[in-house]
TIVO-2410 file (N, C-alpha, C; in nm, 3 decimals):
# residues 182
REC num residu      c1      c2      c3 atome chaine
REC   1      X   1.379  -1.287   1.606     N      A
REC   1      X   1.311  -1.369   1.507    CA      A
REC   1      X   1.410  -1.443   1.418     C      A
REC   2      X   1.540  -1.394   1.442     N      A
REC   2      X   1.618  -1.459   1.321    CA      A
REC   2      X   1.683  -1.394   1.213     C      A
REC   3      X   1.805  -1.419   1.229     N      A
REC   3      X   1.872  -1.333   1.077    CA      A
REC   3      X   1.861  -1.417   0.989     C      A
REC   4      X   1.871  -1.327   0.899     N      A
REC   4      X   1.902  -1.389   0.695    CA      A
REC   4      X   1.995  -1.264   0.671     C      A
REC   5      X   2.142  -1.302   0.690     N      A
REC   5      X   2.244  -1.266   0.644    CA      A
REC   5      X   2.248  -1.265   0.497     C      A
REC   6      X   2.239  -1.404   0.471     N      A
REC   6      X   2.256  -1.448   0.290    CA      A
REC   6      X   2.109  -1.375   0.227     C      A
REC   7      X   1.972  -1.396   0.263     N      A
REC   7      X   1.869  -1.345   0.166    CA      A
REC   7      X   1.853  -1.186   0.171     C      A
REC   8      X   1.885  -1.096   0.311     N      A
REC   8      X   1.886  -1.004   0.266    CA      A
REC   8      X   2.005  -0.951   0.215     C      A
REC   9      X   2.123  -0.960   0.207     N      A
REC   9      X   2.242  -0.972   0.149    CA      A
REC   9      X   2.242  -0.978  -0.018     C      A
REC  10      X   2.170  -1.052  -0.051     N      A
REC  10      X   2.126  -1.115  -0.185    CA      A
REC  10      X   2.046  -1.010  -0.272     C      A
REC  11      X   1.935  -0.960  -0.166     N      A
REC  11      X   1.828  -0.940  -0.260    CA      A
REC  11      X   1.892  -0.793  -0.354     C      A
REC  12      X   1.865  -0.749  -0.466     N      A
REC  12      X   1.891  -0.629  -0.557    CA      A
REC  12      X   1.867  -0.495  -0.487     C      A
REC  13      X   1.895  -0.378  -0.431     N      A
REC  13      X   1.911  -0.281  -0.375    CA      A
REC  13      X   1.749  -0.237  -0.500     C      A
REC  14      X   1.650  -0.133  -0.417     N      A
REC  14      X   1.539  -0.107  -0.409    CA      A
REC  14      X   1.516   0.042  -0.429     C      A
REC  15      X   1.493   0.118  -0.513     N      A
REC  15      X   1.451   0.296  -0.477    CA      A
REC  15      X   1.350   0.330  -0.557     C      A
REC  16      X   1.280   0.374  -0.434     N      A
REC  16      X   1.127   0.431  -0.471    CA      A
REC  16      X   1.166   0.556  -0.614     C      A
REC  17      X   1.047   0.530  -0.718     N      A
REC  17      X   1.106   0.581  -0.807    CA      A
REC  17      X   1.171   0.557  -0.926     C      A
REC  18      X   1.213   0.409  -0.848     N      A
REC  18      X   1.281   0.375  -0.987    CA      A
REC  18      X   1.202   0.204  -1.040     C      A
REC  19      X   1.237   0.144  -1.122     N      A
REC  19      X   1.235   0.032  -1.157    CA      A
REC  19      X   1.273  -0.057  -1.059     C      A
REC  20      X   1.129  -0.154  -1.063     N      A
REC  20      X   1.205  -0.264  -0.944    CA      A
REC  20      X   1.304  -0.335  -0.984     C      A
REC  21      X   1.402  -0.395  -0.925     N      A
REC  21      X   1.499  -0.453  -0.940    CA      A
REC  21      X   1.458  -0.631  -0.986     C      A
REC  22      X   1.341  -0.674  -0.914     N      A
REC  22      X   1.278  -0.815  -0.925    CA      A
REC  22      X   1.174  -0.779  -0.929     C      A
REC  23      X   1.107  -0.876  -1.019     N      A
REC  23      X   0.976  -0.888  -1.028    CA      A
REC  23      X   0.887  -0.993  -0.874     C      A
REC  24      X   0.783  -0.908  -0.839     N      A
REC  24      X   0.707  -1.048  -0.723    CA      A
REC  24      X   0.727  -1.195  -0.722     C      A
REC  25      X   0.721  -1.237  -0.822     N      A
REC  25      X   0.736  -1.416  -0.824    CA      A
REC  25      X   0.856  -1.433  -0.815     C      A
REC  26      X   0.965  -1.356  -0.882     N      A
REC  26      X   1.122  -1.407  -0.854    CA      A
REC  26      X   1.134  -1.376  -0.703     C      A
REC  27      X   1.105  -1.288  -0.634     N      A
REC  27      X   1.116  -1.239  -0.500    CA      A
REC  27      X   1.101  -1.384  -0.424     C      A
REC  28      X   0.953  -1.387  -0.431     N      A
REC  28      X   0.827  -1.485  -0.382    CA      A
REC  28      X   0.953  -1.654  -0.374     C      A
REC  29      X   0.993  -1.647  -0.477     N      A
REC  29      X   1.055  -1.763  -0.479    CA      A
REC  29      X   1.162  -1.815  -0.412     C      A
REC  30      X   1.233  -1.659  -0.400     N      A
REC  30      X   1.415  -1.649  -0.321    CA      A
REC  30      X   1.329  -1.644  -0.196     C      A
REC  31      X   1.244  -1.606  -0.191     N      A
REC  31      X   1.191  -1.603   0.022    CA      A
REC  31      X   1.133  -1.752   0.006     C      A
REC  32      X   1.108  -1.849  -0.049     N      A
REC  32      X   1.024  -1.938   0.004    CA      A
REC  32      X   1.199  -2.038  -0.006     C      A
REC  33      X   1.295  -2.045  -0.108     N      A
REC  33      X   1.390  -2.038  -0.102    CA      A
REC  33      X   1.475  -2.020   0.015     C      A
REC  34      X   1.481  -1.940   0.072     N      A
REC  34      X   1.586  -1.904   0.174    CA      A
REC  34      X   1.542  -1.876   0.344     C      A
REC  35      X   1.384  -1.887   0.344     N      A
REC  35      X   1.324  -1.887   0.453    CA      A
REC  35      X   1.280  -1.990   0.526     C      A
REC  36      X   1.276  -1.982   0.674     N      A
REC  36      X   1.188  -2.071   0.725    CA      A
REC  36      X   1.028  -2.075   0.664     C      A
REC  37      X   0.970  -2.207   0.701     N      A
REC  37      X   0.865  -2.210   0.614    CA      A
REC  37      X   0.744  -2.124   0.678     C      A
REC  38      X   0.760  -2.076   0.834     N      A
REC  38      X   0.686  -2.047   0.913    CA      A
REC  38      X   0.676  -1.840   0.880     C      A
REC  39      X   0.803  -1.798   0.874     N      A
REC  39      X   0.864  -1.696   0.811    CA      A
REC  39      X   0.800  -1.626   0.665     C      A
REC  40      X   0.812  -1.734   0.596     N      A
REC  40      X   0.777  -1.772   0.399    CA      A
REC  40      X   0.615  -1.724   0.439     C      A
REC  41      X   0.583  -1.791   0.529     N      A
REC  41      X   0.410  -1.777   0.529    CA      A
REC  41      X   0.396  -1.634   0.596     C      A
REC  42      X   0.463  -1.529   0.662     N      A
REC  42      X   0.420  -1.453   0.679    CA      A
REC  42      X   0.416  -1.344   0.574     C      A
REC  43      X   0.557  -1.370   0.489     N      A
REC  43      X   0.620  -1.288   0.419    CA      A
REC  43      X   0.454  -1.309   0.261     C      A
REC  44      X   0.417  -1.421   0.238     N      A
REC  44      X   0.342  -1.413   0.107    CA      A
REC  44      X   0.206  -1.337   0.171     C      A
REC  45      X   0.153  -1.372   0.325     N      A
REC  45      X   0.061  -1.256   0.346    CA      A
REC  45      X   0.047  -1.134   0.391     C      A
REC  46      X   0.189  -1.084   0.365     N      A
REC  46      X   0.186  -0.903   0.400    CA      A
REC  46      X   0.197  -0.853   0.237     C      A
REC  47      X   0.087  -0.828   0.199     N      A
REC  47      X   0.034  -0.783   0.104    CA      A
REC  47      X  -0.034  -0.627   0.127     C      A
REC  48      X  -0.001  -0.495   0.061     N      A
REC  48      X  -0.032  -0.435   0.086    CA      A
REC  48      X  -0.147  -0.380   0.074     C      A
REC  49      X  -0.281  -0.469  -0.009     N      A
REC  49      X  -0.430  -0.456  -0.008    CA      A
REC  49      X  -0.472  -0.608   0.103     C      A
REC  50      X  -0.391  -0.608   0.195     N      A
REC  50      X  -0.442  -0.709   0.286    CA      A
REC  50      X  -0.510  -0.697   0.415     C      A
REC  51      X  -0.595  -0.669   0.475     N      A
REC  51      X  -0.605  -0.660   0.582    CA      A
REC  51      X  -0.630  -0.775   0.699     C      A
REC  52      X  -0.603  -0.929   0.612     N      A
REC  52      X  -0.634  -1.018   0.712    CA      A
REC  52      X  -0.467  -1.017   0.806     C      A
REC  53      X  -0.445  -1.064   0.926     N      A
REC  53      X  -0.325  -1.093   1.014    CA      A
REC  53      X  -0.245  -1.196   0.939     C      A
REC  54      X  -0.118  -1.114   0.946     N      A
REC  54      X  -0.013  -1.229   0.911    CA      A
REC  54      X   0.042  -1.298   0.969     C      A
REC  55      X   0.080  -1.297   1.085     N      A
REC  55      X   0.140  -1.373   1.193    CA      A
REC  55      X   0.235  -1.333   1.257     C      A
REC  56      X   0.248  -1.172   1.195     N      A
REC  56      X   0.369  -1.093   1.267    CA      A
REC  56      X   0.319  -0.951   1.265     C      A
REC  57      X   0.371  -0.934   1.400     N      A
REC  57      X   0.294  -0.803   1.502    CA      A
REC  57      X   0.353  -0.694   1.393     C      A
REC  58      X   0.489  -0.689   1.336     N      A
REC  58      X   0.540  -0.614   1.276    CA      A
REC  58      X   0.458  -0.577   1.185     C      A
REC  59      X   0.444  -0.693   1.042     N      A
REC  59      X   0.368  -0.659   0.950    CA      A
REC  59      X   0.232  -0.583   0.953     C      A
REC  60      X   0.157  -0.651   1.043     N      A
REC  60      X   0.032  -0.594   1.086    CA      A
REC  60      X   0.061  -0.454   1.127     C      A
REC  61      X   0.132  -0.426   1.205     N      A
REC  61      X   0.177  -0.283   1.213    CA      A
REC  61      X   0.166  -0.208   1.066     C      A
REC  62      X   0.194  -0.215   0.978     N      A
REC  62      X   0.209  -0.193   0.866    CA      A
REC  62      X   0.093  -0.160   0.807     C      A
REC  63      X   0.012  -0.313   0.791     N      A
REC  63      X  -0.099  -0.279   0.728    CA      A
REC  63      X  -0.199  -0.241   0.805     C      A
REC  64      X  -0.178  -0.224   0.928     N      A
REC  64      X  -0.272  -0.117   1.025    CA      A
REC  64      X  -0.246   0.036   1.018     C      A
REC  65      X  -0.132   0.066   0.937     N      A
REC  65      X  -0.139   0.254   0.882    CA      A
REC  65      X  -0.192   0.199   0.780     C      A
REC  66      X  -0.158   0.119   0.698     N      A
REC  66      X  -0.216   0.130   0.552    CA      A
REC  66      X  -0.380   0.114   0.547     C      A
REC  67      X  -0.462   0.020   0.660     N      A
REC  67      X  -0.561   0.074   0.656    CA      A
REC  67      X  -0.637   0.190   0.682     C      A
REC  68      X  -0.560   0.279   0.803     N      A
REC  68      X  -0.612   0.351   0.813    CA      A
REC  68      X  -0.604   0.519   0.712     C      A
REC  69      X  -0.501   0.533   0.665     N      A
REC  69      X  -0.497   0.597   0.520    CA      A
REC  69      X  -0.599   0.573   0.443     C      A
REC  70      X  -0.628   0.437   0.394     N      A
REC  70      X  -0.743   0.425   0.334    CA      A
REC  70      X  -0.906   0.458   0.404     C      A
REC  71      X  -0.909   0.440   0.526     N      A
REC  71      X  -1.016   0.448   0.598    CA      A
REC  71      X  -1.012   0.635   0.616     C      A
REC  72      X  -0.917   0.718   0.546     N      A
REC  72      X  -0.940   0.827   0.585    CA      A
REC  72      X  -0.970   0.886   0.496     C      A
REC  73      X  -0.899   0.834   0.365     N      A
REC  73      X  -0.914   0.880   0.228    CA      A
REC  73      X  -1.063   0.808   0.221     C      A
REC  74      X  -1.088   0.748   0.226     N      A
REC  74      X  -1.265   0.704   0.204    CA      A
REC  74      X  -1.376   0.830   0.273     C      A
REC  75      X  -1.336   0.846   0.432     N      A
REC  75      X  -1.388   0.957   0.476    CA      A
REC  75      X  -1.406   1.023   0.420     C      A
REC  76      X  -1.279   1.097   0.371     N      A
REC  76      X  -1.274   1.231   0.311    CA      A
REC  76      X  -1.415   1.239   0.159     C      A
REC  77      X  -1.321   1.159   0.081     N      A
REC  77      X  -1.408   1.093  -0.045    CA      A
REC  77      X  -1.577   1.126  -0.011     C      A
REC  78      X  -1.608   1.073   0.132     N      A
REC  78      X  -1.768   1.038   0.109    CA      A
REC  78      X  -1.786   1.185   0.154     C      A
REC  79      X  -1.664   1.263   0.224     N      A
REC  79      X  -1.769   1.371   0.277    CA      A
REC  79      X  -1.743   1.519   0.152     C      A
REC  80      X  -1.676   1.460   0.071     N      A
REC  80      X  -1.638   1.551  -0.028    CA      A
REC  80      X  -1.770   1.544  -0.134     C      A
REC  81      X  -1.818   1.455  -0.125     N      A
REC  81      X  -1.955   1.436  -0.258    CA      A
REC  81      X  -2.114   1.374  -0.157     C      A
REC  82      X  -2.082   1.405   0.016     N      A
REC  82      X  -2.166   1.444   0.055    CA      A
REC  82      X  -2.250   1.305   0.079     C      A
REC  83      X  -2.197   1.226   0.112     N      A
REC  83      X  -2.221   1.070   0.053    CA      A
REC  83      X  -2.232   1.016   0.185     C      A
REC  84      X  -2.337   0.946   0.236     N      A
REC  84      X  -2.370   0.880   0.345    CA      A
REC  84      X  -2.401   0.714   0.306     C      A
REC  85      X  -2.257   0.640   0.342     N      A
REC  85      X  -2.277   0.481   0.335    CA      A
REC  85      X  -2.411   0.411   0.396     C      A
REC  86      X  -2.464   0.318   0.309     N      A
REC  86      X  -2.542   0.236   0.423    CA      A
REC  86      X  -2.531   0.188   0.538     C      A
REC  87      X  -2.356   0.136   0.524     N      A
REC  87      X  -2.315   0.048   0.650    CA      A
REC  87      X  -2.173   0.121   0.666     C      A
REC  88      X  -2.152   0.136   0.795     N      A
REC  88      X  -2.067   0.207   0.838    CA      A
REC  88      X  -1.930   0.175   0.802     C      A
REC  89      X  -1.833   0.234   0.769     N      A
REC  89      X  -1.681   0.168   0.742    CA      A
REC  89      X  -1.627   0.113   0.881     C      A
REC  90      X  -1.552   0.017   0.862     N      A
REC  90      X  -1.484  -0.035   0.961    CA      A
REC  90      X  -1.442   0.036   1.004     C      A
REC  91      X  -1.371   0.014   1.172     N      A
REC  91      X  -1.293   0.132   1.255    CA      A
REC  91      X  -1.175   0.108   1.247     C      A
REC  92      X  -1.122   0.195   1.277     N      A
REC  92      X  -0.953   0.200   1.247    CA      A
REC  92      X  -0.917   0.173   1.409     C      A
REC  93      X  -0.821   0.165   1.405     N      A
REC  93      X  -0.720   0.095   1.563    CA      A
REC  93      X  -0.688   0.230   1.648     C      A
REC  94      X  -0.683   0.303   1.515     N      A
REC  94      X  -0.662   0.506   1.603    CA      A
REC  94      X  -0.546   0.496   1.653     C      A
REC  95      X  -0.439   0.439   1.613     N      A
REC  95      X  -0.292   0.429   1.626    CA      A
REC  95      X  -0.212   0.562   1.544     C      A
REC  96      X  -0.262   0.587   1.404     N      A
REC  96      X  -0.239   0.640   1.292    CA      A
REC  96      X  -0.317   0.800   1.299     C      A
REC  97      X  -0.283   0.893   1.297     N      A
REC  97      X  -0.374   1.045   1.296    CA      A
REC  97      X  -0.285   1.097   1.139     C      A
REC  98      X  -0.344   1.058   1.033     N      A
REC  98      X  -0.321   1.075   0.873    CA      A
REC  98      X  -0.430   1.218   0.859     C      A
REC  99      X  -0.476   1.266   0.890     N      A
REC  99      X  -0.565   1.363   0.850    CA      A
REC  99      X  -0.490   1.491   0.739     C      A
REC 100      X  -0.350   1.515   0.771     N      A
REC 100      X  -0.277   1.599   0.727    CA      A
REC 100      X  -0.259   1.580   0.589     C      A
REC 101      X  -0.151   1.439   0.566     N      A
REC 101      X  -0.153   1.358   0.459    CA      A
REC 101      X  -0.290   1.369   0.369     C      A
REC 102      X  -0.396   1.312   0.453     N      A
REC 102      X  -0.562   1.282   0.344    CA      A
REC 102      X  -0.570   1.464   0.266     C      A
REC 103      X  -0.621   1.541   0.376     N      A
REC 103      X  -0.597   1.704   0.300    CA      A
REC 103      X  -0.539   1.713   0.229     C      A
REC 104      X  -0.404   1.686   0.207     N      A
REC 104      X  -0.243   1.696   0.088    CA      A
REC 104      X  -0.329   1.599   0.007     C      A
REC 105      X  -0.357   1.521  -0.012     N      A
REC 105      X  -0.400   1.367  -0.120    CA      A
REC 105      X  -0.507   1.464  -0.160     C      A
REC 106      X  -0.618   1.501  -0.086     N      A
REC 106      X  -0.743   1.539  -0.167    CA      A
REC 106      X  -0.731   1.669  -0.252     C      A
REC 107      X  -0.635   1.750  -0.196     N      A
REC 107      X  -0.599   1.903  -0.278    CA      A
REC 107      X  -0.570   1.892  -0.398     C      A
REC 108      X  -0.529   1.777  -0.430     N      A
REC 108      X  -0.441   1.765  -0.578    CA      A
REC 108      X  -0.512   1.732  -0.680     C      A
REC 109      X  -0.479   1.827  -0.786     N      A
REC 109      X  -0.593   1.813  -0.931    CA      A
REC 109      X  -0.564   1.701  -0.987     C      A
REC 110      X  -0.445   1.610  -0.986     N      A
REC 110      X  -0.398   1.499  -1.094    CA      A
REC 110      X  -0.459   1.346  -0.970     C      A
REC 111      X  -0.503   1.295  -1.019     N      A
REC 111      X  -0.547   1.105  -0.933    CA      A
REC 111      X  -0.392   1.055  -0.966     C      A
REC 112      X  -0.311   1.072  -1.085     N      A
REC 112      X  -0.248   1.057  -1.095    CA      A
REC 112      X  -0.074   1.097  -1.005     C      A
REC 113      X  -0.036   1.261  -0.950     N      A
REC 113      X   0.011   1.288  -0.838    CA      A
REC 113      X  -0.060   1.230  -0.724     C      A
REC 114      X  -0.201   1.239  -0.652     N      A
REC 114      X  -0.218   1.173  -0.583    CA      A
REC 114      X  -0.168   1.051  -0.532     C      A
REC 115      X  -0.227   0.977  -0.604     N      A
REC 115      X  -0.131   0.816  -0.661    CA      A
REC 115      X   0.020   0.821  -0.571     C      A
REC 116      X   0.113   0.908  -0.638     N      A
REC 116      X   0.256   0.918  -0.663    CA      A
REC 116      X   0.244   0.944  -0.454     C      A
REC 117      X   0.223   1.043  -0.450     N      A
REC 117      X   0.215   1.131  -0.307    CA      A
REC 117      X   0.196   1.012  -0.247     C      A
REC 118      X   0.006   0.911  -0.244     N      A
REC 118      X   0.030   0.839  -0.129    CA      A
REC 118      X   0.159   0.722  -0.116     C      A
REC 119      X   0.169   0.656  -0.224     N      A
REC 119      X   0.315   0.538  -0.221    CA      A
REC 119      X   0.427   0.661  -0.195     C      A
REC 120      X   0.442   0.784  -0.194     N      A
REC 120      X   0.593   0.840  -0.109    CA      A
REC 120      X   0.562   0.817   0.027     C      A
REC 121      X   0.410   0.913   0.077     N      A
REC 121      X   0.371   0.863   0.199    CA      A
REC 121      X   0.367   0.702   0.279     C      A
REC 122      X   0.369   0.604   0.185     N      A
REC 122      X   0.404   0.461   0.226    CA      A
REC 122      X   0.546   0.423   0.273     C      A
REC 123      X   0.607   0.485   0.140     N      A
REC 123      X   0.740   0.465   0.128    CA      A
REC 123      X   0.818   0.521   0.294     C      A
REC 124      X   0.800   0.602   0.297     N      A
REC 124      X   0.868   0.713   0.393    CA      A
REC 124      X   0.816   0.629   0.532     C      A
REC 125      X   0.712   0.559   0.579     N      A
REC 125      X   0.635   0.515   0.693    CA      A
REC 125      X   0.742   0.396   0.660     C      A
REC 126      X   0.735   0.318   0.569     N      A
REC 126      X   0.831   0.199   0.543    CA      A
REC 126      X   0.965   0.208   0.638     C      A
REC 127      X   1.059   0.299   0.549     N      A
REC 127      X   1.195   0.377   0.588    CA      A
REC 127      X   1.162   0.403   0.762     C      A
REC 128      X   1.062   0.463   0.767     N      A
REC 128      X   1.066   0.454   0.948    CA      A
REC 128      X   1.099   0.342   1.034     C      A
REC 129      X   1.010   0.243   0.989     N      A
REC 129      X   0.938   0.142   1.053    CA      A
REC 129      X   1.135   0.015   1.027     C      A
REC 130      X   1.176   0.116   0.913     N      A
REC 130      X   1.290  -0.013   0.865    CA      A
REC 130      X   1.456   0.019   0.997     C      A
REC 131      X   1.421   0.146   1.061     N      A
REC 131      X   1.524   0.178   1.127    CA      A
REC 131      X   1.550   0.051   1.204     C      A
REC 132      X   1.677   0.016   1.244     N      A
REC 132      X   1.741  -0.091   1.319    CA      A
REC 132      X   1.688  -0.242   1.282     C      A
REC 133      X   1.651  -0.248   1.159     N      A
REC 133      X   1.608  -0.367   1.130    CA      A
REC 133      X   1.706  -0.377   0.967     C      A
REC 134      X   1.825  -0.523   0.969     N      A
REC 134      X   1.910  -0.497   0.904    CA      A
REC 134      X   1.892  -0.615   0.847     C      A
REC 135      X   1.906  -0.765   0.910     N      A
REC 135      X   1.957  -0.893   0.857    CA      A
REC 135      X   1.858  -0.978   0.904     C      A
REC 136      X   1.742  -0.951   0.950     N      A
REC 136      X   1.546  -1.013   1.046    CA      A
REC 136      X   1.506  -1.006   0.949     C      A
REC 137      X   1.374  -1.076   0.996     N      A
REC 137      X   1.286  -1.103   0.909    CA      A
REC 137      X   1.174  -0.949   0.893     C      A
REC 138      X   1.208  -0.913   1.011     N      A
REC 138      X   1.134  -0.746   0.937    CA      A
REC 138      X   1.200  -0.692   0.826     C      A
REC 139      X   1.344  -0.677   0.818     N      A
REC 139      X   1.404  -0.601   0.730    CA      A
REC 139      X   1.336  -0.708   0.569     C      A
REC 140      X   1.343  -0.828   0.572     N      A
REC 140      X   1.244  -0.847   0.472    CA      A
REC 140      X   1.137  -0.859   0.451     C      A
REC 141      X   1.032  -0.836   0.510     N      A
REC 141      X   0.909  -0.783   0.516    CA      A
REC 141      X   0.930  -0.600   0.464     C      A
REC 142      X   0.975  -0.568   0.480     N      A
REC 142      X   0.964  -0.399   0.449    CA      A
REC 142      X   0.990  -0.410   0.290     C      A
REC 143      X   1.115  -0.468   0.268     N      A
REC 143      X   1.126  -0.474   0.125    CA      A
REC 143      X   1.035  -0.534   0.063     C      A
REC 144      X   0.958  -0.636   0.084     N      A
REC 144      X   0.848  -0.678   0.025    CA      A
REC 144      X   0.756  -0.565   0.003     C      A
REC 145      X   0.713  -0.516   0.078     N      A
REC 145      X   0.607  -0.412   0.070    CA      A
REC 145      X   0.648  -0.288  -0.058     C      A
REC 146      X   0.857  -0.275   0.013     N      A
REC 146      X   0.871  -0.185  -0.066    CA      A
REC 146      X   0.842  -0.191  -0.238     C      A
REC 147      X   0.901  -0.356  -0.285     N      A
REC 147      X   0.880  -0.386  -0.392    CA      A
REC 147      X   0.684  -0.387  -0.462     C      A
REC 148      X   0.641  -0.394  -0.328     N      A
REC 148      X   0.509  -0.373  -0.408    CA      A
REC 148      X   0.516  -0.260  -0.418     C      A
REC 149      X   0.533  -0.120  -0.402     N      A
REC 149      X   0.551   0.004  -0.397    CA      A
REC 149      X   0.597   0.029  -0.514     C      A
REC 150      X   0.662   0.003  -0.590     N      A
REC 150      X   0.783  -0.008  -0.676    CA      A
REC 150      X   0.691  -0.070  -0.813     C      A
REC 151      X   0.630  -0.176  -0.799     N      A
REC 151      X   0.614  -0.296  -0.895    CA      A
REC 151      X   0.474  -0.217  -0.933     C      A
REC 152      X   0.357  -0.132  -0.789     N      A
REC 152      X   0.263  -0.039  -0.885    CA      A
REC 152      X   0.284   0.038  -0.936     C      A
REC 153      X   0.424   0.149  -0.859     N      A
REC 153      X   0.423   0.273  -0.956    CA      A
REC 153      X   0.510   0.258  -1.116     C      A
REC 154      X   0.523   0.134  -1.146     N      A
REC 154      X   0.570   0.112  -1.292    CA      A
REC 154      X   0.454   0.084  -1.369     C      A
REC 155      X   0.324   0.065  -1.323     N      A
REC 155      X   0.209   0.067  -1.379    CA      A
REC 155      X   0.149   0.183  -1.423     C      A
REC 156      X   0.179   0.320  -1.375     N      A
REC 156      X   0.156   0.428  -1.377    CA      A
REC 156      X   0.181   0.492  -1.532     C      A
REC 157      X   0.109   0.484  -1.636     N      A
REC 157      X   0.127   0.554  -1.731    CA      A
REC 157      X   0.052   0.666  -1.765     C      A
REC 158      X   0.039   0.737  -1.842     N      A
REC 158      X  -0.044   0.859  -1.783    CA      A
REC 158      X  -0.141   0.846  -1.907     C      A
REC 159      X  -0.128   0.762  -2.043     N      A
REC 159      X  -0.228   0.826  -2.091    CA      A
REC 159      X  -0.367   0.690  -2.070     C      A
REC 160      X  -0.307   0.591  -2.089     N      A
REC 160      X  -0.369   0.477  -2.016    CA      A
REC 160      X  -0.424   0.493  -1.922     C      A
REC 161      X  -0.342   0.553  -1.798     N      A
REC 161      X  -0.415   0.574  -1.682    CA      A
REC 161      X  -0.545   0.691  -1.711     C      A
REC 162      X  -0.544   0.778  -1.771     N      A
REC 162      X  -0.637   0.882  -1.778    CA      A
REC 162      X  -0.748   0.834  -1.888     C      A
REC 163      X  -0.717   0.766  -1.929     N      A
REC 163      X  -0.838   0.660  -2.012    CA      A
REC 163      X  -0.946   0.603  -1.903     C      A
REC 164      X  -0.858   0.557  -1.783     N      A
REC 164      X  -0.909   0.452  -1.723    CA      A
REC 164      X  -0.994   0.510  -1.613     C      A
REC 165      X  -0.930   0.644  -1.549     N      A
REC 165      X  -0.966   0.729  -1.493    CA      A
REC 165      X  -1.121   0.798  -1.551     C      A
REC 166      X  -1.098   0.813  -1.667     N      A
REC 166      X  -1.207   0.889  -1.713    CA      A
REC 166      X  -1.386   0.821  -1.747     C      A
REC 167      X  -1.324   0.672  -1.797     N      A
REC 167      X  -1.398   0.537  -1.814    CA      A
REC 167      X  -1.473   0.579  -1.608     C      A
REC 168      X  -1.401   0.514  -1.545     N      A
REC 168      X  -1.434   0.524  -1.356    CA      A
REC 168      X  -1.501   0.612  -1.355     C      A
REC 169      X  -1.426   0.742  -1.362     N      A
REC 169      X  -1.528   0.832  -1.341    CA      A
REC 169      X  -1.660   0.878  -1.449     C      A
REC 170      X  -1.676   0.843  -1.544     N      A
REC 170      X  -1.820   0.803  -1.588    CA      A
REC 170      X  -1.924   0.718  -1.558     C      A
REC 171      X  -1.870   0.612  -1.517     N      A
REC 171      X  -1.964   0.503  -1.462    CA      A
REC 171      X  -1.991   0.575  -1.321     C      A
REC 172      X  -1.942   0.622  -1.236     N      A
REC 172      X  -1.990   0.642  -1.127    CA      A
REC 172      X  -2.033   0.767  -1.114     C      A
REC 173      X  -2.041   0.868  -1.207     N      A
REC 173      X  -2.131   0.951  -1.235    CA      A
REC 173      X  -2.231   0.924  -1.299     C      A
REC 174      X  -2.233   0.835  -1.346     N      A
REC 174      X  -2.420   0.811  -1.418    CA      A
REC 174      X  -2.455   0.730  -1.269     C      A
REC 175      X  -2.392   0.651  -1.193     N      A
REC 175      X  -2.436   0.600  -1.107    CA      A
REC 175      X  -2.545   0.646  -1.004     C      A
REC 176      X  -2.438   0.745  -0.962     N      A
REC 176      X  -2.446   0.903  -0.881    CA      A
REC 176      X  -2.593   0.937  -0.920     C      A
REC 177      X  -2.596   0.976  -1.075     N      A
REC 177      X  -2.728   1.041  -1.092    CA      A
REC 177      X  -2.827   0.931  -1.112     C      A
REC 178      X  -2.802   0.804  -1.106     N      A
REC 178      X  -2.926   0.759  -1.119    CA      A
REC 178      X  -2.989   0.714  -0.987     C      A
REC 179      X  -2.884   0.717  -0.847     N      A
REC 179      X  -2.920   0.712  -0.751    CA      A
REC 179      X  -3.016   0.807  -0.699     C      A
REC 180      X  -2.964   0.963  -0.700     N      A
REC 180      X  -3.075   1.071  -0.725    CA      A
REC 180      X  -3.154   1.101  -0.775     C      A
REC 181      X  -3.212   1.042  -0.874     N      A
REC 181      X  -3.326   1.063  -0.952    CA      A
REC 181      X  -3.400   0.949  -0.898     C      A
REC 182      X  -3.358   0.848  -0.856     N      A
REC 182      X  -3.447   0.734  -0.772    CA      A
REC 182      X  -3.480   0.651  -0.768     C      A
***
């Protein structure tokens, strides 16, 4: 597909955990910057709440575990509160067997560890997926993702978050009961 010696060369070294090094739009800018334009367009739609195709088998790879994590954690979710959808969830590709992971995610008393656990679980699938990919356009695609990885868990505050958490989970407990009552 093509090296980028100079953009991945360039970009600020990345660790889960810590502070991103760039913010999305400065990123966004050095790739539309230093990329082919055909490249640029795959790189702004591998978004990690994306599930439409980007134009690279790689990326899609990507967000085909990331859907299906979510498609398992939803499972779990509906069968934990006993919950039968109207319309069926989409199917997963069945590439991905996360069941282990979803158990570890649902055991945990904090939404907040949860949280943390699934972006390590991202992170770590990332790092897989990044083996032998150095100076391509995969190796920047991964960092993209990674930086979204990075750019949510600095959002993570705990008392904010447990505000927000607690707000959610009220509304969808009165929900809950007003569905049952009828």
């Amino acid at each position: 597909m093509g090296n980028y010696y100079y953009t991945v060369a360039a970009l600020p070294t990345i660790f889960f955990g810590e502070k991103a090094p760039i913010s999305e739009e400065e990123f966004l800018q050095f790739a539309e910057d230093t990329l082919k334009p055909e490249h640029f367009q795959i790189i702004s739609k591998s978004r990690l709440s994306s599930v439409e195709p980007t134009g690279s088998v790689f990326a899609d790879r990507i967000l085909s575990w990331e859907k299906e994590l979510r498609l398992e954690l939803a499972e779990a979710r509906m069968a934990k509160l006993k919950f039968t959808p109207s319309e069926p969830l989409p199917r997963s590709d069945g590439q991905d067997a996360l069941h282990e992971q979803v158990k570890a995610i649902m055991a945990m008393d904090s939404p907040l560890e949860a949280e943390r656990f699934m972006d390590q679980l991202r992170w770590a699938f990332l790092e897989d997926m990044e083996a032998s990919h150095f100076f391509d356009l995969e190796a920047i695609i991964i960092y993209f993702f990674k930086l979204q990885i990075a750019l949510r868990q600095e959002k993570f505050q705990k008392e904010p978050g447990q505000q927000a958490f607690s707000e959610t989970y009220e509304s969808i407990t009165q929900g809950y009961e007003k569905i049952m009552r009828g």
